[in-house]
C-alpha positions as CSV (number, residue, x, y, z in Angstrom):
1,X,87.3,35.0,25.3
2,X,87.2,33.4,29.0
3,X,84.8,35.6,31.1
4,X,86.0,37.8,34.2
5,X,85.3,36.7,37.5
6,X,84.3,38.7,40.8
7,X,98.9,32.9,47.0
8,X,103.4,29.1,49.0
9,X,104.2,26.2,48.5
10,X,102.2,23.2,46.6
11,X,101.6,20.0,48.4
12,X,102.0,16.6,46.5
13,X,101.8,13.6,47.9
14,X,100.1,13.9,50.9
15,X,96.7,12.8,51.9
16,X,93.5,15.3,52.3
17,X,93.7,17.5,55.2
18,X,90.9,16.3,57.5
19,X,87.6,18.4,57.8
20,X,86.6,18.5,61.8
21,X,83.3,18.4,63.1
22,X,84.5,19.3,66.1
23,X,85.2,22.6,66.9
24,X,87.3,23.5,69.9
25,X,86.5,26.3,72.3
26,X,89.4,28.3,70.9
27,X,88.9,27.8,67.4
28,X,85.2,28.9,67.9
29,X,86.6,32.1,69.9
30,X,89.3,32.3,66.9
31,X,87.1,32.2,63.9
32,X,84.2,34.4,65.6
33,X,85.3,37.2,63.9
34,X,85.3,40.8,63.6
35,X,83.7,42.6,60.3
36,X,86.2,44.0,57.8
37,X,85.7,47.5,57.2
38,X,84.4,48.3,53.9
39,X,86.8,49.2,50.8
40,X,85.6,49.9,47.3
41,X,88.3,47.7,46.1
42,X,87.8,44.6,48.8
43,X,85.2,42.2,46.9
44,X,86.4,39.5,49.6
45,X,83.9,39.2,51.8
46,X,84.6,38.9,55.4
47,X,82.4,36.9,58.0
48,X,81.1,37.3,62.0
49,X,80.9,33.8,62.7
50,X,82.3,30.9,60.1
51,X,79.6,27.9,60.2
52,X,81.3,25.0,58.4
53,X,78.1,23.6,56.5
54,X,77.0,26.8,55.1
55,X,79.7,29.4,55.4
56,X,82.8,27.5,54.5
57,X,82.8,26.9,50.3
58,X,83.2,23.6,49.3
59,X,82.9,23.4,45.9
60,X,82.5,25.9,43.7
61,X,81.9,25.7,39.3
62,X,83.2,29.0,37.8
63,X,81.7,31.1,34.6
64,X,84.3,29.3,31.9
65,X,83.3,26.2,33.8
66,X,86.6,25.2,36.3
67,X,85.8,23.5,39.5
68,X,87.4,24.9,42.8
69,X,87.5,22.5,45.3
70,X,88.2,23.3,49.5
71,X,89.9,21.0,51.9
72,X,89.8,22.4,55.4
73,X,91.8,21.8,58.5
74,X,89.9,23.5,61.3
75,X,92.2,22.7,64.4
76,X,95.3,24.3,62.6
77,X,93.2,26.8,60.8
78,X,94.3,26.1,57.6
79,X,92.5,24.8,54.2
80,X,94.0,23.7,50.6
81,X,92.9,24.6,47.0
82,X,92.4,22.4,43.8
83,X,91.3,22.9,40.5
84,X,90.0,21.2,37.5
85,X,89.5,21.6,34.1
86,X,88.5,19.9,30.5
87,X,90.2,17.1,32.0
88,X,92.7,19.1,33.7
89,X,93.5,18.9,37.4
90,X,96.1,21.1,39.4
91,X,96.6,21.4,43.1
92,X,96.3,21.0,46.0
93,X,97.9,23.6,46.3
94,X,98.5,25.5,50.0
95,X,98.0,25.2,52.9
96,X,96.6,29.0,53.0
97,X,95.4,30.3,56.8
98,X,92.3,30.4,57.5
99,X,92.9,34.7,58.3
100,X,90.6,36.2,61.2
101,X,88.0,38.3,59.9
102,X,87.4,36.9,56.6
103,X,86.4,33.6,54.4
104,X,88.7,31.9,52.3
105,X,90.3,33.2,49.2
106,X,87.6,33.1,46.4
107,X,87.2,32.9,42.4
108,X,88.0,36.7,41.6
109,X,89.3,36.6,38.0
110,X,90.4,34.0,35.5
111,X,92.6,33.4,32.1
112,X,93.5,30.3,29.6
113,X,96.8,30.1,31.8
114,X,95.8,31.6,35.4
115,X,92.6,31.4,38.0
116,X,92.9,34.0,40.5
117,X,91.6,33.2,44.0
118,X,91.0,37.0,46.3
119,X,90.4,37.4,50.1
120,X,90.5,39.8,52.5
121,X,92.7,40.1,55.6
122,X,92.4,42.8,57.3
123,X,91.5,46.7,57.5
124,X,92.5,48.0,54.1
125,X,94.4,44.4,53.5
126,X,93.2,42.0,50.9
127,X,95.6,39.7,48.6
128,X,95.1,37.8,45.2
129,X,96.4,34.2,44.5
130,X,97.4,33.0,41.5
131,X,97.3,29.1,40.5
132,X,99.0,27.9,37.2
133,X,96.2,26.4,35.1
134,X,98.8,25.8,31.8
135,X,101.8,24.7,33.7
136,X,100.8,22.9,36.7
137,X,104.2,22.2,37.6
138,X,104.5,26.1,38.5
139,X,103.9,27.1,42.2
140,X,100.9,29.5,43.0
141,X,101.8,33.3,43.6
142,X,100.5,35.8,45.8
143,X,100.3,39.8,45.6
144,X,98.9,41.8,47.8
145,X,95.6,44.5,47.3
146,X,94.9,43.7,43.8
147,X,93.3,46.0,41.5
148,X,92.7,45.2,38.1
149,X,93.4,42.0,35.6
150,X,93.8,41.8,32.0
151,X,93.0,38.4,31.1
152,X,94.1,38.2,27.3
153,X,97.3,39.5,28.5
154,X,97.7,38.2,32.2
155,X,98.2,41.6,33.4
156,X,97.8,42.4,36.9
157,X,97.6,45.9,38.8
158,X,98.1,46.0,42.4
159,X,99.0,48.8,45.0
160,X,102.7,47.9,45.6
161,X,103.0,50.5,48.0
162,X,101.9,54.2,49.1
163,X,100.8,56.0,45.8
164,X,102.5,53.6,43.7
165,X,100.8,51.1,41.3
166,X,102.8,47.8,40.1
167,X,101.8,45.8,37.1
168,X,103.3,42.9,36.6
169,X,103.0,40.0,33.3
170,X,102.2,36.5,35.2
171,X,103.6,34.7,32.1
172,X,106.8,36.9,32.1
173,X,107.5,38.2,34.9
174,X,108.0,41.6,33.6
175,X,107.1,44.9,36.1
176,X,106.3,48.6,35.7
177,X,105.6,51.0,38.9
178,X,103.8,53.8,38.3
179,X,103.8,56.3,40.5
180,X,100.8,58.2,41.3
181,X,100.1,61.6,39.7
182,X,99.0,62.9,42.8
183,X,100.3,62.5,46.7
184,X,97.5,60.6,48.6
185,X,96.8,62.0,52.3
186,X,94.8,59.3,53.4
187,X,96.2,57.0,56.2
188,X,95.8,53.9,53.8
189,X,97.0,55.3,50.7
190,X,93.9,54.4,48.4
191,X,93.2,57.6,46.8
192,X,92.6,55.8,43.3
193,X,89.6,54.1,42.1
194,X,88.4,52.7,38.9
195,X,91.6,50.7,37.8
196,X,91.1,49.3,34.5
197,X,93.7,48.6,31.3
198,X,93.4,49.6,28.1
199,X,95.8,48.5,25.2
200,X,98.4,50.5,25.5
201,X,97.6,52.2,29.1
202,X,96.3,51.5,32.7
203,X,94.4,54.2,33.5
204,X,92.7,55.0,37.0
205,X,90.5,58.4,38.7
206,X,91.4,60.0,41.8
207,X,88.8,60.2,43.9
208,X,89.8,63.5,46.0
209,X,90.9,67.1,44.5
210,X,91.1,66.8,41.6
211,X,88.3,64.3,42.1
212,X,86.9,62.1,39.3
213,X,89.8,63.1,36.4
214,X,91.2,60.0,34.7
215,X,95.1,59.4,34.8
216,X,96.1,57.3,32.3
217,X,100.1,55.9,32.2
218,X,101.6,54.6,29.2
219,X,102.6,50.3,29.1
220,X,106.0,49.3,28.6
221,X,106.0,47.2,25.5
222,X,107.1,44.3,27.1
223,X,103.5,44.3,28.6
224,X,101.6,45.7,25.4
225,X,102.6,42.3,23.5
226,X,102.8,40.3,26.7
227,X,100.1,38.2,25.1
């Protein structure tokens, strides 16, 4: 089993976006950022001031062993993704804005069919991309506040909107809302914590009144035996 790991159009054909040494007055004012304020569910992290030799990744080798490679355009403020794998290569794919505040998207999770890139982008704003490793011919997808990932199934959870949970099937397609038990009262919404699947269930806690009691909502079948 692949290990867990703690968006659009692809770009053929076109040469490597260039990587500036030269940083303009504005781009240093525009990529002097602000901190992120914290969110149990934001592993992104977030930056005060991008320096392009240390702070910017590169090149990165994940736990199953897939290199992630970064191709940055400073001036525009934008950088590209690619991928390889057992002999495999996919990408670039992009180009994904460099967003004010935090780093690029990295390595969150990662299946046989998907590697799944998260970043932050704002107060109580993070997003998940998702790049094809099976079919390379697919284009990336991208959902925002992600929360959970089965990766036998290619489930994901994500917090569609205020007190509802959508999971979709990345190799279907197929989606279920779910409706929180409980009416959150918070300004952003996140009331729930914990996210995590279980065969037949996703189940979550809520961390006000009734604090701490696990909900769990029954899977469609088309999810159960999504595999």
């Amino acid at each position: 089993m692949l290990h867990s790991l703690s968006f659009g159009t692809k770009i053929r054909g076109k040469g490597p976006l260039s990587l500036e040494t030269h940083i303009s007055g504005r781009l240093l004012t525009a990529i002097t950022f602000s901190m992120l304020a914290n969110c149990p569910f934001v592993d992104a992290r977030c930056i005060d001031v991008v320096d392009v030799a240390t702070e910017l990744p590169h090149h990165e080798l994940t736990p199953n062993r897939t290199g992630v490679s970064y191709v940055y355009d400073l001036e525009k403020e934008q950088y590209l993704i690619s991928w390889d794998r057992e002999h495999q290569r996919g990408g670039p794919y992009g180009p994904f804005t460099l967003t004010r505040g935090c780093a690029p998207a990295r390595p969150r999770w990662e299946s046989s069919e998907f590697l799944l890139f998260q970043a932050g982008c704002g107060t109580f704003c993070w997003y998940l991309l998702a790049l094809p490793l099976a079919n390379t011919a697919e284009q990336h997808q991208r959902f925002e506040r992600p929360l959970a990932f089965d990766q036998t199934r290619n489930l994901l959870a994500y917090y569609y909107a205020k007190d509802i949970i959508r999971i979709k099937s990345l190799l279907t397609g197929h989606e279920q809302d779910i409706r929180t038990m409980y009416e959150c009262e918070t300004a952003s919404g996140l009331c729930f914590e914990a996210v995590r699947f279980t065969t037949t269930e996703l189940q979550y806690t809520w961390r006000y009144n009734p604090a701490g009691r696990i909900l769990a909502v029954s899977l469609h079948d088309q999810l159960i035996d999504s595999e």
